[in-house]
C-alpha positions as CSV (number, residue, x, y, z in Angstrom):
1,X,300.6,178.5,72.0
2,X,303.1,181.5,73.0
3,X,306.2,179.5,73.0
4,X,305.5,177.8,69.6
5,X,308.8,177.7,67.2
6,X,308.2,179.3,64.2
7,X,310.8,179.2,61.4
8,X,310.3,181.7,58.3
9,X,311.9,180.2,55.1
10,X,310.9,182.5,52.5
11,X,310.4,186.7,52.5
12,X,306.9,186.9,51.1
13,X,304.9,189.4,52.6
14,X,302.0,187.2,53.6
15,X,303.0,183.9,56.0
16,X,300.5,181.0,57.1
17,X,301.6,178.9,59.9
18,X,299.9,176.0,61.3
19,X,300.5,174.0,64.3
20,X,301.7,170.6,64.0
21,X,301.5,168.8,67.3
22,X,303.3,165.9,66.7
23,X,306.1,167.8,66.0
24,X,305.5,170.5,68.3
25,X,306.3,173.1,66.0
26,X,304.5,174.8,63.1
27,X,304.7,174.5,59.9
28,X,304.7,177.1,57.2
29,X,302.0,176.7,54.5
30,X,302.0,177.8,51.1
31,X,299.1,180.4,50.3
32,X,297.0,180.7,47.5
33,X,296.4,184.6,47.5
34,X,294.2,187.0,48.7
35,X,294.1,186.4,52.7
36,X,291.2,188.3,54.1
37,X,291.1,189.4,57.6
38,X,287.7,190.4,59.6
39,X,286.7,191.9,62.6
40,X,283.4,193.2,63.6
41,X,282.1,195.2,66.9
42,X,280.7,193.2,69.6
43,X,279.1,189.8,68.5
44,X,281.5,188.1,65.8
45,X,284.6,186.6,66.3
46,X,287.6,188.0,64.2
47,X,287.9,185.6,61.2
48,X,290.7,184.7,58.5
49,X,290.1,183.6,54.9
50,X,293.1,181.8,53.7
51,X,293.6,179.0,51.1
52,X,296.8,176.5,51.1
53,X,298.9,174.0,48.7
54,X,297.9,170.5,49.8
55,X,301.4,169.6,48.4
56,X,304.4,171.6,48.3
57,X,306.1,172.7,44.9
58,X,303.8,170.2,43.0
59,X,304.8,167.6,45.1
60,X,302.1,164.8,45.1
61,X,304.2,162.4,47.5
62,X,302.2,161.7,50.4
63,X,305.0,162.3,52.9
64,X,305.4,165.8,51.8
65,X,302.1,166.8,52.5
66,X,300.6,169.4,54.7
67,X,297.9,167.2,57.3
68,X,296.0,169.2,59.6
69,X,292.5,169.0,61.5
70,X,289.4,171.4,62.2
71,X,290.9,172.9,65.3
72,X,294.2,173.3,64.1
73,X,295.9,176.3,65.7
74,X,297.0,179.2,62.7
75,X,299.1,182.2,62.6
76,X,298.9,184.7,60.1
77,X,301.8,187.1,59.8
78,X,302.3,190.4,57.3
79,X,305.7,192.1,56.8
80,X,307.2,190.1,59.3
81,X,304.3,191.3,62.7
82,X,301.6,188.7,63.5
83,X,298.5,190.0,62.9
84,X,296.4,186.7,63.6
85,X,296.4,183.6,65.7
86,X,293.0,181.2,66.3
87,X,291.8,178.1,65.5
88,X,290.4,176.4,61.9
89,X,287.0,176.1,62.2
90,X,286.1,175.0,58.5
91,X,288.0,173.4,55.6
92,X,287.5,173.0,52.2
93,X,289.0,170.6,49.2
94,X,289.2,171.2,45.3
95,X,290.6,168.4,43.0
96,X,293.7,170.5,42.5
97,X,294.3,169.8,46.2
98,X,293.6,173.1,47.4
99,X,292.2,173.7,50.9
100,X,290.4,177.1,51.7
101,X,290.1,177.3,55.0
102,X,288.4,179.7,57.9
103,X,289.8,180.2,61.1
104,X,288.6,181.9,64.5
105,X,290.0,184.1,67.2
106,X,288.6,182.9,70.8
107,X,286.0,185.1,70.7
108,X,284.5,182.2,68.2
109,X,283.5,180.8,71.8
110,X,281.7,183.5,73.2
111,X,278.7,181.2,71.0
112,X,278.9,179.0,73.8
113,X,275.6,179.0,75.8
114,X,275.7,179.6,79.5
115,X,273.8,181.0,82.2
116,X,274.4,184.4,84.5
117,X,273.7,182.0,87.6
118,X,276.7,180.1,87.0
119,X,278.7,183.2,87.5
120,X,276.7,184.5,90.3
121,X,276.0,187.7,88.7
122,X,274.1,189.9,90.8
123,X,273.2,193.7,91.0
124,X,276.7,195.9,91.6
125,X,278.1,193.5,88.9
126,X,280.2,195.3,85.7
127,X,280.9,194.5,82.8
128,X,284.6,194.2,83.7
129,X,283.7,191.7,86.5
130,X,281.6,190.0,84.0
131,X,284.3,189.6,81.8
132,X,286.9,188.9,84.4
133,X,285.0,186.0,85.7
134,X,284.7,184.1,82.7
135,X,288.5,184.0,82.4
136,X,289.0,183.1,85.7
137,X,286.4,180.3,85.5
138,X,287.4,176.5,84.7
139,X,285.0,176.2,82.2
140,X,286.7,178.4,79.8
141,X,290.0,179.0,78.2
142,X,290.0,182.7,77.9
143,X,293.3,184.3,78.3
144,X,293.3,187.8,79.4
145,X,294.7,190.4,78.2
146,X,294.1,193.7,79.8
147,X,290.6,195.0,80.8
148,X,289.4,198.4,81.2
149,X,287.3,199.2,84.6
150,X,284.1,200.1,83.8
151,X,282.3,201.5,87.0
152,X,278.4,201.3,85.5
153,X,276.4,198.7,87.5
154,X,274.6,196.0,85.4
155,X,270.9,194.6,86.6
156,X,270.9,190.9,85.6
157,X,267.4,190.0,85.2
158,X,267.7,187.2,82.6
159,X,269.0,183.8,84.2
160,X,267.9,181.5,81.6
161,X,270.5,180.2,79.0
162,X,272.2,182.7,76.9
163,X,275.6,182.9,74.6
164,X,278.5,184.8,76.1
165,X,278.1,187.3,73.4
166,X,274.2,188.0,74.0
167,X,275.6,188.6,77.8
168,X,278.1,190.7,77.1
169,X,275.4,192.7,74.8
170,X,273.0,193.1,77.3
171,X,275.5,194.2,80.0
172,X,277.6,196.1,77.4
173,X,274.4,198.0,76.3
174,X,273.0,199.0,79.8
175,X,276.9,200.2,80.6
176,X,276.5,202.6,77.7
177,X,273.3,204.0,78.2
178,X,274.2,204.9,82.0
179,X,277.5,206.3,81.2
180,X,277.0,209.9,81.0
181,X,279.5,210.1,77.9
182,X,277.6,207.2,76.6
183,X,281.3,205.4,75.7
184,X,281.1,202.2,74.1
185,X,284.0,199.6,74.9
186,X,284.9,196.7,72.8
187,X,286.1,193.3,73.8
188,X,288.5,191.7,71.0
189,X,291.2,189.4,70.8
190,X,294.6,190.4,69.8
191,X,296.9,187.4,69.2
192,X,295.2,185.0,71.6
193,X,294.7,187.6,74.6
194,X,291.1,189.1,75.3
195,X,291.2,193.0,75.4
196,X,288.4,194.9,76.4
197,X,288.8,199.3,75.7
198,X,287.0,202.1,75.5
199,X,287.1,203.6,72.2
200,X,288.9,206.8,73.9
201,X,291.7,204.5,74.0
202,X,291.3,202.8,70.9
203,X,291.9,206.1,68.8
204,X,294.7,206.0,65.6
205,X,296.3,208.6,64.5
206,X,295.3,207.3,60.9
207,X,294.1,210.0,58.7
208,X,292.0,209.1,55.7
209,X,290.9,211.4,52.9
210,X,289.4,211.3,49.6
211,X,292.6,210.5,48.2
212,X,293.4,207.4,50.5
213,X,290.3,205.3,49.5
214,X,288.8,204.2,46.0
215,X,285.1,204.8,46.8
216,X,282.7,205.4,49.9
217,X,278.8,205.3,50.2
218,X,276.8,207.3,52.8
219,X,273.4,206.4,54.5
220,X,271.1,208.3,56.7
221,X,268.1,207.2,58.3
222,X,265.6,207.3,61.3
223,X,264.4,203.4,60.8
224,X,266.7,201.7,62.8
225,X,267.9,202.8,66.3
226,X,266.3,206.2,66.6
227,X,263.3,206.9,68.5
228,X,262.2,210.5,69.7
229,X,259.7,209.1,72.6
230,X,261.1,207.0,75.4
231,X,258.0,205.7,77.3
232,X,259.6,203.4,81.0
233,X,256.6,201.2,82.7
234,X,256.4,199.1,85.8
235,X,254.1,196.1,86.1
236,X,253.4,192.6,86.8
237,X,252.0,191.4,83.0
238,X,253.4,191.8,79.8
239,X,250.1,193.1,79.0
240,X,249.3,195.7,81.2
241,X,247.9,198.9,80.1
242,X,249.7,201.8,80.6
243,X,247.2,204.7,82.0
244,X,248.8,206.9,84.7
245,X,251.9,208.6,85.5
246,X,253.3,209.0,89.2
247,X,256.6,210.2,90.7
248,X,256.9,208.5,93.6
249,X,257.6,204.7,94.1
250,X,254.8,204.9,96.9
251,X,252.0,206.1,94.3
252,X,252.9,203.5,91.9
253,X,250.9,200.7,90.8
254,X,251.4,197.8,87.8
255,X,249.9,200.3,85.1
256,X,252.1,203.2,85.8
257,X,254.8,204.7,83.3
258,X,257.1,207.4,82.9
259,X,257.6,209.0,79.7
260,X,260.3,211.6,77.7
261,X,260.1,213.5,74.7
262,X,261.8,215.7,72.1
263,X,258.7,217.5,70.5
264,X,260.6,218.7,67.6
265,X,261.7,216.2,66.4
266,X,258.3,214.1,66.8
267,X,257.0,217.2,64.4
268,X,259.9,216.4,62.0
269,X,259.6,212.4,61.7
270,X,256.2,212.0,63.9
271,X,256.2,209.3,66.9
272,X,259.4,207.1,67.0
273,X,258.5,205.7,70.7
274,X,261.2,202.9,72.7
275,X,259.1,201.2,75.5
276,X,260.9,199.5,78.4
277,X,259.6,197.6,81.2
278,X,261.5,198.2,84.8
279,X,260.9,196.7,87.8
280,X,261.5,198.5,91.2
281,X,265.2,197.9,90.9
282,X,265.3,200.8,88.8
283,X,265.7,203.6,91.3
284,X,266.5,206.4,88.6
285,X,264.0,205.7,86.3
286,X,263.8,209.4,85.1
287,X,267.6,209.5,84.8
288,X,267.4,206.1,82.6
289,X,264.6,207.3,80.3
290,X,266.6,211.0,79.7
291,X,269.5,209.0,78.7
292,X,267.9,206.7,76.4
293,X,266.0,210.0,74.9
294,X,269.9,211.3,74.6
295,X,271.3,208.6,73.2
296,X,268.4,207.4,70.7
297,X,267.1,211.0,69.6
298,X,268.9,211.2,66.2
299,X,269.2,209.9,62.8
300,X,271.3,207.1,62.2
301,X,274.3,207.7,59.7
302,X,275.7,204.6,57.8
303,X,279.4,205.2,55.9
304,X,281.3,202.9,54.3
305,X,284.9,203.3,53.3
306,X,285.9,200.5,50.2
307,X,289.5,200.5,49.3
308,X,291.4,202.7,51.8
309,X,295.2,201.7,51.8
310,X,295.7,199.3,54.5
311,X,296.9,199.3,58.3
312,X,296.7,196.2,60.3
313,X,295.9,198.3,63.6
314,X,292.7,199.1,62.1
315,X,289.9,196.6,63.9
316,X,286.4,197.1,64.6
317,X,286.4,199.2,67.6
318,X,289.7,201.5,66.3
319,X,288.9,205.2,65.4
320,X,290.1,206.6,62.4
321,X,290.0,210.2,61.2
322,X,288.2,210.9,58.3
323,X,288.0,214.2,55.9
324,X,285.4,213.5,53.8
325,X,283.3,215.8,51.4
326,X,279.7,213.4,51.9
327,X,277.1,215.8,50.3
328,X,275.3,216.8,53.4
329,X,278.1,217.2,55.6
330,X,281.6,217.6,55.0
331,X,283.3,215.8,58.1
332,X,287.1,216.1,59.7
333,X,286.1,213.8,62.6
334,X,287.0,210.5,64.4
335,X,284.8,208.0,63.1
336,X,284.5,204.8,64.7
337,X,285.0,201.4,63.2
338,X,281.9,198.9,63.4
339,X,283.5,196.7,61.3
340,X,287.1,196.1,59.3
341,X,287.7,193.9,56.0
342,X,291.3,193.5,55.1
343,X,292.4,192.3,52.1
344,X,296.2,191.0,51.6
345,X,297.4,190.4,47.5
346,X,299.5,190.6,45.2
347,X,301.8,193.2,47.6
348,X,299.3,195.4,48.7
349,X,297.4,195.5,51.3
350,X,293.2,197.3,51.5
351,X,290.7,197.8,53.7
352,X,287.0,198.2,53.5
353,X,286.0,199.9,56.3
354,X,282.0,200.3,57.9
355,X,282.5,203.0,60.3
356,X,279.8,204.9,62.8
357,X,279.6,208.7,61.9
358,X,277.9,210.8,64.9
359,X,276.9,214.2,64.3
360,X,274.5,216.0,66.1
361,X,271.4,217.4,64.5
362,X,267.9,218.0,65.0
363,X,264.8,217.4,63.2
364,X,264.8,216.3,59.7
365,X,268.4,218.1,59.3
């Protein structure tokens, strides 16, 4: 698809182009505004919103038609840059001959099921070998783009069928937690090429304050991902009944655990425990559990950003800066991007952003 011919007839802002293999070319559409853009972090496959003229200039002759399939290849450009290129995975028909469609980056196949066997995954795998793999394999038509090395090893203890996306969350989650500055990557596709960065380099210099958005709304909480007790066991039954503590692999039997805790804050909020079971593999076990204490032991803080003026390098995984006045804190930060709606009408161009705000506390500040 990177040596398709594409011709631009008109100067509109917003341009739909879909493959027509017949002709080996594409063919520009005409679009029924607004065309939304979507990416979220880790999971989700980038998505366009787009609906198209059946018939050109109110032509109803057959020959002048548009005809295209589910699987169609698109490309969405704005101002002249592509933005988007993937697949249409779903159409829909009005009796004014309008067709909405949605369309998919490759990530869309990450759903596919598979199995970590078929890769030979092993202990001393990373995520970056995990990743580069799957492009390399037969089985898949991944193109890769560039991959950041990630040097955290990844247990594989699940070998039954999963999707690509559960497997990248499970190794993509254990990379984290052993990373001592906790960084999170994201994969994502950028014009048909699979990237995969560390939000260090995934950083804008975007500024966004109270004057470059039309609203925002702010939500803290302990009742999702925050736990103040992280409580590690080793044993042979799911039910086994945690009872002693020892500190040498020697002294340990099925019922033993190791446990860390942040008293304060279990005064502040009470007992917010994570339990984990780990099998001998798990040299550092003490290590592990004061990184999951680290990582867990703080509220969760939820903002939203509706209406902020629009930059098409803003996906989920960017880092904006933000300089917001939010009540209980008054923020001048990088904030990172969990998830990235763009909006495209009428000559101007939004964005409703759900970013990730970290800020240290303690207790129930």
């Amino acid at each position: 698809m990177t040596n398709l011919s594409i011709t631009n007839n008109t100067k509109n802002d917003i341009e739909i182009y879909i493959y027509k293999p017949e002709a080996k070319t594409m063919y520009q559409a005409v679009v029924l505004e607004p065309v939304v853009w979507t990416t979220e972090q880790n999971g989700s496959a980038g998505k366009l919103e787009f609906t198209i003229l059946k018939y050109t200039d109110g032509d109803s002759d057959p020959s002048t038609k548009i005809a295209f399939h589910e699987g169609a290849m698109v490309i969405f450009k704005y101002k002249g840059v592509e933005v988007f290129r993937g697949r249409i995975f779903q159409k829909q028909r009005d009796k004014e001959h309008h067709i909405a469609c949605v369309a998919y980056d490759s990530l869309r196949y990450f759903k596919n099921k598979n199995c970590p066997r078929v890769y030979n995954f092993h202990t001393g795998t990373t995520t970056t070998k995990f990743l580069n793999a799957l492009c390399s394999s037969e089985n898949n038509a991944f193109v890769k783009g560039e991959f950041e090395e990630t040097e955290q090893i990844v247990t594989w203890n699940e070998v039954s069928p999963q999707t690509l996306f559960d497997m990248l969350k499970e190794s993509s989650e254990q990379t984290i937690v052993t990373d001592p500055k906790h960084t999170i990557y994201t994969l994502y596709d950028d014009k048909g090429k699979l990237y995969y960065e560390s939000q260090d380099n995934m950083k804008l210099d975007l500024y966004i304050d109270s004057e470059a958005l039309e609203d925002f709304s702010y939500t803290t909480s302990i009742d999702g991902e925050t736990y103040n007790r992280v409580l590690l066991y080793w044993g042979d039954d799911e039910g086994s009944t945690t009872t002693k503590k020892k500190t040498t692999s020697s002294e340990r039997s099925s019922s033993d655990y190791w446990d860390e805790e942040d008293e304060e804050n279990i005064q502040a909020w009470g007992v917010l425990q994570y339990t984990e079971k780990i099998d001998s593999s798990c040299a550092d076990y003490k290590d592990r559990a004061k990184k999951l204490l680290e990582f867990h032991n703080q509220k969760t803080r939820e903002l939203s950003l509706q209406g902020v003026f629009g930059d098409t390098r803003v996906r989920a995984g960017s880092s904006v800066i933000i300089d917001l006045n939010l009540g209980d804190v008054e923020p001048k930060k990088y904030v990172f991007v969990l998830k990235a709606r763009h909006t495209f009408e009428n000559k101007f161009h939004t964005m409703d952003l759900d970013v990730e705000l970290k800020i240290p506390s303690k207790g129930a500040v």
